[in-house]
PDB file of N, CA, C and O in Angstrom:
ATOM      1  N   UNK A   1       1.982  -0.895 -10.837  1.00  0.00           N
ATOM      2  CA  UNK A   1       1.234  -1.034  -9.609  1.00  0.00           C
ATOM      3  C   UNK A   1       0.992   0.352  -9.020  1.00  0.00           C
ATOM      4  O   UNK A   1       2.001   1.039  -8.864  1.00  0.00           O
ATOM      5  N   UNK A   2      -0.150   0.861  -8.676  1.00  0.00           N
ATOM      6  CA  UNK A   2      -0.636   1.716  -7.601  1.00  0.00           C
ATOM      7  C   UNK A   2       0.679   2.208  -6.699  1.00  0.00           C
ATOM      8  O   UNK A   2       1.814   1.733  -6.673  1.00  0.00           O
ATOM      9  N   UNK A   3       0.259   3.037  -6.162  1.00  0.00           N
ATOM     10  CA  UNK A   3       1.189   3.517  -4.980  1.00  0.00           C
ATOM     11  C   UNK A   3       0.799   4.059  -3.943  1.00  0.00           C
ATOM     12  O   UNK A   3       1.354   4.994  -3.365  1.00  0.00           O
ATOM     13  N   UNK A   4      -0.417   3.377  -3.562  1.00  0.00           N
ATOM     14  CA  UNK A   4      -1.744   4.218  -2.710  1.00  0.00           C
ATOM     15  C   UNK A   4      -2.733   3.098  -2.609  1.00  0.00           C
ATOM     16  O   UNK A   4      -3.409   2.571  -3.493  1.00  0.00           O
ATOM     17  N   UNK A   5      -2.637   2.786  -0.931  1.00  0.00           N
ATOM     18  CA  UNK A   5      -3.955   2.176  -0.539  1.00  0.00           C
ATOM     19  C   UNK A   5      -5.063   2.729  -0.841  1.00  0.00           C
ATOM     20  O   UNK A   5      -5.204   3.869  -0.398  1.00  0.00           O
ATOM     21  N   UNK A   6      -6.272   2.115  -1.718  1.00  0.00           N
ATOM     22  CA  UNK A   6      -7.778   2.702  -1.509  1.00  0.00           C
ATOM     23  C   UNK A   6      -8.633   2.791  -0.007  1.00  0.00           C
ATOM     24  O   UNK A   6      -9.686   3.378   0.240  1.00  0.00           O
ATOM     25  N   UNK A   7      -7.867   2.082   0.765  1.00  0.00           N
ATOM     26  CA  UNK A   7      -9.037   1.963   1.837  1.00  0.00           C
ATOM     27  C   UNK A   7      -8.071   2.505   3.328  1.00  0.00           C
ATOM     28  O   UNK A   7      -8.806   2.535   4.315  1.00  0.00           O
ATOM     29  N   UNK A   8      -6.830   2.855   3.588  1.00  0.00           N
ATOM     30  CA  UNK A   8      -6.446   3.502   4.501  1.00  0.00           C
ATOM     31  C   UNK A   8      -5.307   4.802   3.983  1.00  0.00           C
ATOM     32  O   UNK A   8      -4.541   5.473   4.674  1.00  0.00           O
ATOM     33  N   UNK A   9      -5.597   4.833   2.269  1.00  0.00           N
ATOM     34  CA  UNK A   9      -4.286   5.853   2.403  1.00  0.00           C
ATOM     35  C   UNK A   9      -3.405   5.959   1.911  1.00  0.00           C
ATOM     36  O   UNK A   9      -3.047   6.722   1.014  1.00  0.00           O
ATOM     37  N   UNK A  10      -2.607   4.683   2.797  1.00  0.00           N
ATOM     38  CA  UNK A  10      -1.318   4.753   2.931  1.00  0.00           C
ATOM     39  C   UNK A  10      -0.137   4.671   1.416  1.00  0.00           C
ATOM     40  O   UNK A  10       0.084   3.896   0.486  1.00  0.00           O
ATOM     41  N   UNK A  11       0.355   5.959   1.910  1.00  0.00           N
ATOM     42  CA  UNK A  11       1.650   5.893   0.386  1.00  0.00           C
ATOM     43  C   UNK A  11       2.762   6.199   0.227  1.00  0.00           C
ATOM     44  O   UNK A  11       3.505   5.741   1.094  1.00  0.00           O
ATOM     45  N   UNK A  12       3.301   6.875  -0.625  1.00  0.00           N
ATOM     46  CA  UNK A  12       5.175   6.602  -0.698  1.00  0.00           C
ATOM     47  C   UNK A  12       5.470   7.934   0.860  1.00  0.00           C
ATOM     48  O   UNK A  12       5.077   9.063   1.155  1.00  0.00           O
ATOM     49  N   UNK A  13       6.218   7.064   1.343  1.00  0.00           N
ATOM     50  CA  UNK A  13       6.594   8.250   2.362  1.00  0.00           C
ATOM     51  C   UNK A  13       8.223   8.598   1.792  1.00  0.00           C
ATOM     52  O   UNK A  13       8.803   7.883   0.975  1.00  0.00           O
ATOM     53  N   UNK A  14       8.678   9.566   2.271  1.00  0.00           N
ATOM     54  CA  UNK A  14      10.035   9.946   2.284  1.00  0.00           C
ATOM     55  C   UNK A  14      11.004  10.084   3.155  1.00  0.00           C
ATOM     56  O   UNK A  14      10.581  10.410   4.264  1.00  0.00           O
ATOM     57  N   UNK A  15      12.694   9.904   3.047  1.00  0.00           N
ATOM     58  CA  UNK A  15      13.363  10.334   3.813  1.00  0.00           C
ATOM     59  C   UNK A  15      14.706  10.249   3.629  1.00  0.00           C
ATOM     60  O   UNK A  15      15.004  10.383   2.442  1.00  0.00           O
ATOM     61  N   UNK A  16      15.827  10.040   4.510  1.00  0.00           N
ATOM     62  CA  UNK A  16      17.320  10.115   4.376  1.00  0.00           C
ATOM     63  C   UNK A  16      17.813   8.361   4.684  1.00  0.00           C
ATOM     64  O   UNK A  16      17.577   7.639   5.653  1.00  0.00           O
ATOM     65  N   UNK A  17      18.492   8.127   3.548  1.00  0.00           N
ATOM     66  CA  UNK A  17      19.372   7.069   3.687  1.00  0.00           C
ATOM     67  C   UNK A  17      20.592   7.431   4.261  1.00  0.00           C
ATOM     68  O   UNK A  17      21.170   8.450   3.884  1.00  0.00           O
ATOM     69  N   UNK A  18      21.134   6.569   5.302  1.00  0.00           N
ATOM     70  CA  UNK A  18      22.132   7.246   6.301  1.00  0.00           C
ATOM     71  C   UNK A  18      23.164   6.118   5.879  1.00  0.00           C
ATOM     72  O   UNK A  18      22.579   5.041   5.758  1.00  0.00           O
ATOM     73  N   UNK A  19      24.580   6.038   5.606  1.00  0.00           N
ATOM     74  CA  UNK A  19      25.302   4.785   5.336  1.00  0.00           C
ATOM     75  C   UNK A  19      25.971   5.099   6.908  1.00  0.00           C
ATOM     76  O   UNK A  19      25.793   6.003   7.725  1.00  0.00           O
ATOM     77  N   UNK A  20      26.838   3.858   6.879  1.00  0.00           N
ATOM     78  CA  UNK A  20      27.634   3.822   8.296  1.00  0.00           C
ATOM     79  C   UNK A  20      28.504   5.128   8.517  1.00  0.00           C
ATOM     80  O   UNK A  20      28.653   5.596   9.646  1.00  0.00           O
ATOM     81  N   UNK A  21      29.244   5.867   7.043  1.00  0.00           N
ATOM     82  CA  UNK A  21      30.217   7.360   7.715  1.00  0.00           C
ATOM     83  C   UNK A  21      28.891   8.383   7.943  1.00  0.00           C
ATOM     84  O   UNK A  21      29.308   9.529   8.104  1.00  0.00           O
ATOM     85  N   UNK A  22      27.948   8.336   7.982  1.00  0.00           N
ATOM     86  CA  UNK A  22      26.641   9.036   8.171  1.00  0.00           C
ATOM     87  C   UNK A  22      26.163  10.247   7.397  1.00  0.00           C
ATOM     88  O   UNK A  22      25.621  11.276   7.801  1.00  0.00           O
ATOM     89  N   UNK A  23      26.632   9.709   5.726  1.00  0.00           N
ATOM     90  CA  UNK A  23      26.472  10.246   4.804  1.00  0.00           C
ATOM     91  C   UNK A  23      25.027  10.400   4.481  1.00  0.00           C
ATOM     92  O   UNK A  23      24.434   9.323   4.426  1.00  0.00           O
ATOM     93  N   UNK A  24      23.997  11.911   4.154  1.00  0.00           N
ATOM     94  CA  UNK A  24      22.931  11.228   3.778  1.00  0.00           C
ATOM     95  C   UNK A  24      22.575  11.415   2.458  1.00  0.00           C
ATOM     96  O   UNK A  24      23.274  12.080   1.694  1.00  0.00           O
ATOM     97  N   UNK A  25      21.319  10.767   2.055  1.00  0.00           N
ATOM     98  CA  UNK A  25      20.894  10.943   0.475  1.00  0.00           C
ATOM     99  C   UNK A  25      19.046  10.491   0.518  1.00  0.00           C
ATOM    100  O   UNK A  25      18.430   9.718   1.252  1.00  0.00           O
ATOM    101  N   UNK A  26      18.787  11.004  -0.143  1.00  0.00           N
ATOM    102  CA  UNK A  26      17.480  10.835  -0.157  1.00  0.00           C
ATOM    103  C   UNK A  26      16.959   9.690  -1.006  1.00  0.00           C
ATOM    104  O   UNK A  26      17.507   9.313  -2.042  1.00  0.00           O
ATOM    105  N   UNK A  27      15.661   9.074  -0.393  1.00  0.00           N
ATOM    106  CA  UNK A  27      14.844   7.960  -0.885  1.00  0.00           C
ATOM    107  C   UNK A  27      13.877   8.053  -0.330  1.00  0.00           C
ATOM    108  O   UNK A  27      13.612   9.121   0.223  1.00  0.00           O
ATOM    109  N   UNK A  28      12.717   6.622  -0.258  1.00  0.00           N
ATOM    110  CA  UNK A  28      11.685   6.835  -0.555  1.00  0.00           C
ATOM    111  C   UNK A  28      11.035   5.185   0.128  1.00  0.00           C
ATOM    112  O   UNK A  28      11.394   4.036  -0.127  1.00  0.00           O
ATOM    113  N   UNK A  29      10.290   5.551   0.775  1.00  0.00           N
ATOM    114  CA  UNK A  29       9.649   4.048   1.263  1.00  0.00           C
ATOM    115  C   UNK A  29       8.225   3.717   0.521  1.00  0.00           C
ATOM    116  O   UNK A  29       7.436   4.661   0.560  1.00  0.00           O
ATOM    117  N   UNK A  30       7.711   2.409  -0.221  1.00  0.00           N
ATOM    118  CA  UNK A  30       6.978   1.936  -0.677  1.00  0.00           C
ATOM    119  C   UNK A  30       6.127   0.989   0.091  1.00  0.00           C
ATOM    120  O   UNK A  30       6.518   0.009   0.725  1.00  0.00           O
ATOM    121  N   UNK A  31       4.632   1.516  -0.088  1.00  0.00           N
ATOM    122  CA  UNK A  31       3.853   0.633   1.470  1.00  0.00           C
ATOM    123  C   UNK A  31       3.624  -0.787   0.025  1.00  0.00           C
ATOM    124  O   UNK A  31       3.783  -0.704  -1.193  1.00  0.00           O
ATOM    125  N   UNK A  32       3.237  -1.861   0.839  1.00  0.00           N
ATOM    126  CA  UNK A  32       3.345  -3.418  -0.115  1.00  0.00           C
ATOM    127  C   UNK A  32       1.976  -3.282  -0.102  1.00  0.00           C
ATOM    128  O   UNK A  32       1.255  -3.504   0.870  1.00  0.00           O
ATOM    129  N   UNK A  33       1.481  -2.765  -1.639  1.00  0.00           N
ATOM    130  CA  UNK A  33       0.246  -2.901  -1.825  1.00  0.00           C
ATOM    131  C   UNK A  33       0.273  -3.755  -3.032  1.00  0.00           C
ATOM    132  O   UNK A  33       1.217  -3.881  -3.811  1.00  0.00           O
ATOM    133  N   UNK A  34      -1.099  -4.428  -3.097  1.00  0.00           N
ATOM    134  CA  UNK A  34      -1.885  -5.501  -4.371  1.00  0.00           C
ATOM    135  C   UNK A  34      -2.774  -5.181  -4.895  1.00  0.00           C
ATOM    136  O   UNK A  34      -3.613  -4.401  -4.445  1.00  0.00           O
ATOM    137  N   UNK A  35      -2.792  -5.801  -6.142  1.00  0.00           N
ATOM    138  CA  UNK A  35      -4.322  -5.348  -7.132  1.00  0.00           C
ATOM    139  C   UNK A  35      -5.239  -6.437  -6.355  1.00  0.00           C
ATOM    140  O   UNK A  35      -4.699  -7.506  -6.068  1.00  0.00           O
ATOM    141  N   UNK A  36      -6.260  -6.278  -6.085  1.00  0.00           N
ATOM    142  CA  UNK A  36      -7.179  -7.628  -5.525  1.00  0.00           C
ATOM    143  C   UNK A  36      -8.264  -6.968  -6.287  1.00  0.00           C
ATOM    144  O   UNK A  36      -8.149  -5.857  -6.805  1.00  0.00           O
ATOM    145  N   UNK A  37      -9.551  -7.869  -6.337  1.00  0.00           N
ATOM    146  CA  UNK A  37     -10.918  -7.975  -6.916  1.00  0.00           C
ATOM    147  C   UNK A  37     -11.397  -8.126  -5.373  1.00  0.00           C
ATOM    148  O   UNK A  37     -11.136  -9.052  -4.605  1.00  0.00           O
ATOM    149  N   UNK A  38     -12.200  -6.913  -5.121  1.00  0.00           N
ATOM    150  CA  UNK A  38     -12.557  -6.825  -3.521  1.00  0.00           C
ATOM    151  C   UNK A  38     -13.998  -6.286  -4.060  1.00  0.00           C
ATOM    152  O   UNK A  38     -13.961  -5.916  -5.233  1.00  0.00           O
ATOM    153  N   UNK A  39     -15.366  -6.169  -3.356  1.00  0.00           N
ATOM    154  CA  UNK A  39     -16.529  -5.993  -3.059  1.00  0.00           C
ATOM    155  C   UNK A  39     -17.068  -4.858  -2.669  1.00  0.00           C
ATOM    156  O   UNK A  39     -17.373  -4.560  -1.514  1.00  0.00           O
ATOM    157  N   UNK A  40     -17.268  -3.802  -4.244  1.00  0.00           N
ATOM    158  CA  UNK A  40     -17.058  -2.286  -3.501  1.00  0.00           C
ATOM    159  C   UNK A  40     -18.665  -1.668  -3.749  1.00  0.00           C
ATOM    160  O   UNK A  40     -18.950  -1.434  -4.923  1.00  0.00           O
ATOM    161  N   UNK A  41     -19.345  -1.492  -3.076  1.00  0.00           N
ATOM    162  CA  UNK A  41     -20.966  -0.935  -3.276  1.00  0.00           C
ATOM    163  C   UNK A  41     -21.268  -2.270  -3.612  1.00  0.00           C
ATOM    164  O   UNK A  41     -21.187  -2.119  -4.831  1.00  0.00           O
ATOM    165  N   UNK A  42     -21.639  -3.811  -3.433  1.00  0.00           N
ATOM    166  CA  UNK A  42     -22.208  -4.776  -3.542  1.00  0.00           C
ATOM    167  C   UNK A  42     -21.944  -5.157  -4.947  1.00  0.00           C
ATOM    168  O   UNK A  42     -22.919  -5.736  -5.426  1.00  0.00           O
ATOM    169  N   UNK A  43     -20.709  -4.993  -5.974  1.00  0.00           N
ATOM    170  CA  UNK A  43     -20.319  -5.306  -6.666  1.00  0.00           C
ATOM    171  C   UNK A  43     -18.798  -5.567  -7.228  1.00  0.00           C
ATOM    172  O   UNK A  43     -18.081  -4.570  -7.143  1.00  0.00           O
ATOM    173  N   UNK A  44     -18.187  -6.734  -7.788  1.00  0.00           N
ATOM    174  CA  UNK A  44     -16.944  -6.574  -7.357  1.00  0.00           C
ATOM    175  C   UNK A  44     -15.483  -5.855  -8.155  1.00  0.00           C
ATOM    176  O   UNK A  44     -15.119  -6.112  -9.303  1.00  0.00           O
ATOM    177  N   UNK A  45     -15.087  -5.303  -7.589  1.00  0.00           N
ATOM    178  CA  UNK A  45     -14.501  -4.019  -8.302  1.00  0.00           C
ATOM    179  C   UNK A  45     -12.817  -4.113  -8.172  1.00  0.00           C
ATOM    180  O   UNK A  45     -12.520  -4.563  -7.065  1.00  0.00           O
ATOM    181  N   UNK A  46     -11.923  -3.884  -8.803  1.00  0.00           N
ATOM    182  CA  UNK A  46     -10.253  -4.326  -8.934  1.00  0.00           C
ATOM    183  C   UNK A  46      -9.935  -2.835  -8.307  1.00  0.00           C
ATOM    184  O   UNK A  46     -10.034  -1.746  -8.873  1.00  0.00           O
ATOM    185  N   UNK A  47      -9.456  -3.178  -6.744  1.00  0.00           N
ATOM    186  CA  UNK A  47      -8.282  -1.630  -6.372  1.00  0.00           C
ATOM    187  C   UNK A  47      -7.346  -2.584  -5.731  1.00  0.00           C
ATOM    188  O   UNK A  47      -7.256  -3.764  -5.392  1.00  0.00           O
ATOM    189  N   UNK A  48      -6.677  -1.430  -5.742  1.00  0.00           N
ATOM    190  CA  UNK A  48      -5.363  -1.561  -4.907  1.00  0.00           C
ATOM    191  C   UNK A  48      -5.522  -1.365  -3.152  1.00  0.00           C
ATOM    192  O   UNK A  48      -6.238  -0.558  -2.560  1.00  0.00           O
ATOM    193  N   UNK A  49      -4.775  -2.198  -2.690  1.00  0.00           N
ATOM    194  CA  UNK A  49      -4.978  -3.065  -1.239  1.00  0.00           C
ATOM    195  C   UNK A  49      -3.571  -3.063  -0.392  1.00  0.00           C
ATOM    196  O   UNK A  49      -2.627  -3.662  -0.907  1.00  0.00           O
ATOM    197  N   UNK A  50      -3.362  -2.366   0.994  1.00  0.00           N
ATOM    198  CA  UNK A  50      -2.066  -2.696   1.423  1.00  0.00           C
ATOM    199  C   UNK A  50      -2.232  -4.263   1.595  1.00  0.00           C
ATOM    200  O   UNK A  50      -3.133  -4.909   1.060  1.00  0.00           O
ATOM    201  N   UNK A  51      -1.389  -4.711   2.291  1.00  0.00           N
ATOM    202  CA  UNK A  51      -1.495  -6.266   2.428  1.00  0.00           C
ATOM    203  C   UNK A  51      -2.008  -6.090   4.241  1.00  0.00           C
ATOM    204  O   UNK A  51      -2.633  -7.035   4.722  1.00  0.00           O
ATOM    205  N   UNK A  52      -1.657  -4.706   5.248  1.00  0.00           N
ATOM    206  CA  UNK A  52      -2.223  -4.564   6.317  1.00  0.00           C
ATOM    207  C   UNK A  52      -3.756  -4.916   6.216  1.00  0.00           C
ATOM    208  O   UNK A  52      -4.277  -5.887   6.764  1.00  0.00           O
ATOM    209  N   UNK A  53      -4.333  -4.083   5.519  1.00  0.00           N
ATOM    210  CA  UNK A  53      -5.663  -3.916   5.520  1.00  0.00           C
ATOM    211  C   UNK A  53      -6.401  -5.774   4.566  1.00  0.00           C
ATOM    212  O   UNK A  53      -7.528  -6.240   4.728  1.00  0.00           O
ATOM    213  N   UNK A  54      -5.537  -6.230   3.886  1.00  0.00           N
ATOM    214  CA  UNK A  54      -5.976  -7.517   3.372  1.00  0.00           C
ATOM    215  C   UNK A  54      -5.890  -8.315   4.505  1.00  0.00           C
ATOM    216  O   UNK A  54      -6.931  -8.951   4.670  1.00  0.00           O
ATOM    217  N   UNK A  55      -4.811  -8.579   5.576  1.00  0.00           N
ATOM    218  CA  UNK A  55      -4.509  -8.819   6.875  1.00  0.00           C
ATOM    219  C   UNK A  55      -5.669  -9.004   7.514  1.00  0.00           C
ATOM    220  O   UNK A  55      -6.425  -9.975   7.501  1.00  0.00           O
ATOM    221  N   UNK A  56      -5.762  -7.634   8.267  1.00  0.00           N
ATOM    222  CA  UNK A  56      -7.127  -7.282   9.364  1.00  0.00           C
ATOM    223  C   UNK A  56      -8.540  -7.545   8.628  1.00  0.00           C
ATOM    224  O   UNK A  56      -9.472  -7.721   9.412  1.00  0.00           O
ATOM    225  N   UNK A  57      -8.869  -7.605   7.202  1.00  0.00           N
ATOM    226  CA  UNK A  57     -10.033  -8.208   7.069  1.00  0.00           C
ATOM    227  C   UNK A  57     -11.188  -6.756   6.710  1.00  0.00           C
ATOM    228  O   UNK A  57     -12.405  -6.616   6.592  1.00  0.00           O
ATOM    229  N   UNK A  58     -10.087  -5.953   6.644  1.00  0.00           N
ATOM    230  CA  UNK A  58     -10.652  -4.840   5.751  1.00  0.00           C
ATOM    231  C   UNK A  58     -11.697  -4.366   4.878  1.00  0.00           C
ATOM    232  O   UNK A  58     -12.642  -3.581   4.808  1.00  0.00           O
ATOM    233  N   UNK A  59     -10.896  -5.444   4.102  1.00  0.00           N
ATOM    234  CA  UNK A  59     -11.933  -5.886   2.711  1.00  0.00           C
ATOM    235  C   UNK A  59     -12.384  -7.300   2.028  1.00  0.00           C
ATOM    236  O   UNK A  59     -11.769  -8.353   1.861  1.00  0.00           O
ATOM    237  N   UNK A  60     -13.348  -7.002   1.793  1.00  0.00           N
ATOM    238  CA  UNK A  60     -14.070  -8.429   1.272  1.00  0.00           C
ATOM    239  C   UNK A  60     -13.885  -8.791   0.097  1.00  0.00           C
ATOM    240  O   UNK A  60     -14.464  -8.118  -0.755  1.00  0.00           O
ATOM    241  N   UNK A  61     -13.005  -9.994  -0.385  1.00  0.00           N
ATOM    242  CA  UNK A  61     -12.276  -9.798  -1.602  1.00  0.00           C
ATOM    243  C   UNK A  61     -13.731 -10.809  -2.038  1.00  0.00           C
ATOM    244  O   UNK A  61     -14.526 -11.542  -1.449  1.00  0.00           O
ATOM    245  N   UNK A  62     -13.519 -10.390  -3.227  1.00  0.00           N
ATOM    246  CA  UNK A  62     -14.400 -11.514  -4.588  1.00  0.00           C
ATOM    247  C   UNK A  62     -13.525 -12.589  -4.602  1.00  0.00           C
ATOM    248  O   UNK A  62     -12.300 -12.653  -4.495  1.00  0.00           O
ATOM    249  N   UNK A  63     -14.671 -13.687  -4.805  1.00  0.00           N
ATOM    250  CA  UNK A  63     -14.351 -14.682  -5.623  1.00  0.00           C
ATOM    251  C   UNK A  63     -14.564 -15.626  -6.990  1.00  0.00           C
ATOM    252  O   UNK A  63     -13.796 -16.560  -7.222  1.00  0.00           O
TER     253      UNK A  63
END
């Protein structure tokens, strides 16, 4: 799977995993994106989609 919205962006961000003795270590946040068949120049074309932007109506998926 992608790791990058086509239509806002959005992608792996980074940062510190903190446990309760407030040890840290590094990782990595993954935005919840999908392959969809969406409507790109009036033809329908397979990208990758957060599920925000499938949400708000972003994009015009094929059917």
């Amino acid at each position: 799977m992608a790791k990058k919205c086509a239509i806002c962006g959005k992608g792996q961000i980074t940062g510190n995993k903190v446990s309760h003795s407030n040890r840290h270590s590094r990782r990595t946040w993954m935005p919840n994106v999908k392959k969809v068949r969406a409507i790109v120049n009036g033809s329908p074309k397979k990208i990758t989609v957060c599920t925000r932007c499938l949400r708000s109506g972003k994009v015009e998926r094929a059917i």
